[in-house]
N, C-alpha and C positions, 0 to 999 in steps of 0.2 A: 079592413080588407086585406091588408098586407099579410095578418095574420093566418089568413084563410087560404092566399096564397102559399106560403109556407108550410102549411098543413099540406095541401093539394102534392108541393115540390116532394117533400119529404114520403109520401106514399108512393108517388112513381119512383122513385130512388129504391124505395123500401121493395116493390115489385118486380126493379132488375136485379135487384140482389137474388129473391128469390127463384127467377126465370133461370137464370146465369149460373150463380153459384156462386158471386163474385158480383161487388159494385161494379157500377157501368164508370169506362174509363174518361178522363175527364180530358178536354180536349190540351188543356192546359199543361199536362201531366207526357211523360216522354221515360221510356223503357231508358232506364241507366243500370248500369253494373255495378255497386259499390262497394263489391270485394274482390278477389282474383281467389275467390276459393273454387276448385272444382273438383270434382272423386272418379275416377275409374271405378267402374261397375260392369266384372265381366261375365256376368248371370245376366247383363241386359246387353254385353254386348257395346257400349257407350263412355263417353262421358259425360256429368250430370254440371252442372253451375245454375247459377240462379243471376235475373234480375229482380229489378222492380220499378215501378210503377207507382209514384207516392207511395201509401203504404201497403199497394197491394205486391206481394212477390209473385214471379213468373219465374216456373220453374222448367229447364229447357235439357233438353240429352242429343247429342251431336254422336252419332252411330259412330263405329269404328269402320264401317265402308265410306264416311264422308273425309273421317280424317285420310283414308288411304288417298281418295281423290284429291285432298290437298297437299298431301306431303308424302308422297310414296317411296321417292327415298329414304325416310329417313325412320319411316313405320316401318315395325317389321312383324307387327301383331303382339309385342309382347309390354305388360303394363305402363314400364318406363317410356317406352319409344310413344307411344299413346298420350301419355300427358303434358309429353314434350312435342309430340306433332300438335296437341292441341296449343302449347304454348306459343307457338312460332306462328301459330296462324291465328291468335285472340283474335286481333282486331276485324279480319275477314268472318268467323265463328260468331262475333257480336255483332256484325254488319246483317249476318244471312240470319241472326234470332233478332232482331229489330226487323228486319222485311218481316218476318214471318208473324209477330206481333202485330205489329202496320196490315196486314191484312186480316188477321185473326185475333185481336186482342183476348184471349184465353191466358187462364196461368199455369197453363202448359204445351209446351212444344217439342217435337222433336225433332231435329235436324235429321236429314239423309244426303245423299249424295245430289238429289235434285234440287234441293237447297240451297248452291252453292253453282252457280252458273254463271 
């Protein structure tokens, strides 16, 4: 019986993979950041980082109108001022991409300025 169980588990698993795009997340499992890598990307406008989620990654972009709302002094639109406004504001940046996971587990997000309230 156990057997037949695990048959059954392992299809519904197998069936949100395919709905989704991406396993279904597990309750157990909690969006962590386990590098400080991030890239200014000004063809999008953004800054890009990543979490993850066991081993699934969530890849997330925090606009340059959200940085300005958080750090307007000290942005001034140009690449540097950008990765340092996001640097001064990590921990609030990782707080508003874990809300946003928490209601949307997708492994992708993009922060805006509504984001961040």
């Amino acid at each position: 019986m156990e057997r037949a169980e695990a048959f059954h588990n392992a299809q519904i698993e197998a069936n949100s993979v395919m709905k989704l795009g991406f396993p279904a997340r597990s309750s157990k499992m909690a969006l962590d950041f386990p590098n400080s890598i991030r890239r200014y990307e000004a063809g999008r406008q953004c800054i890009s980082f990543w979490g993850a989620d066991g081993s699934l990654e969530v890849a997330f972009q925090v606009n340059l109108d959200a940085l300005r709302k958080l750090d307007l002094a000290a942005f001034d639109g140009r690449e540097s001022s950008a990765l340092n406004a996001f640097d001064h504001n990590r921990e609030a940046i990782r707080n508003a991409a874990r809300a946003a996971y928490r209601r949307h587990p997708l492994a992708f997000h993009r922060l805006t300025p509504d984001s961040f309230r």
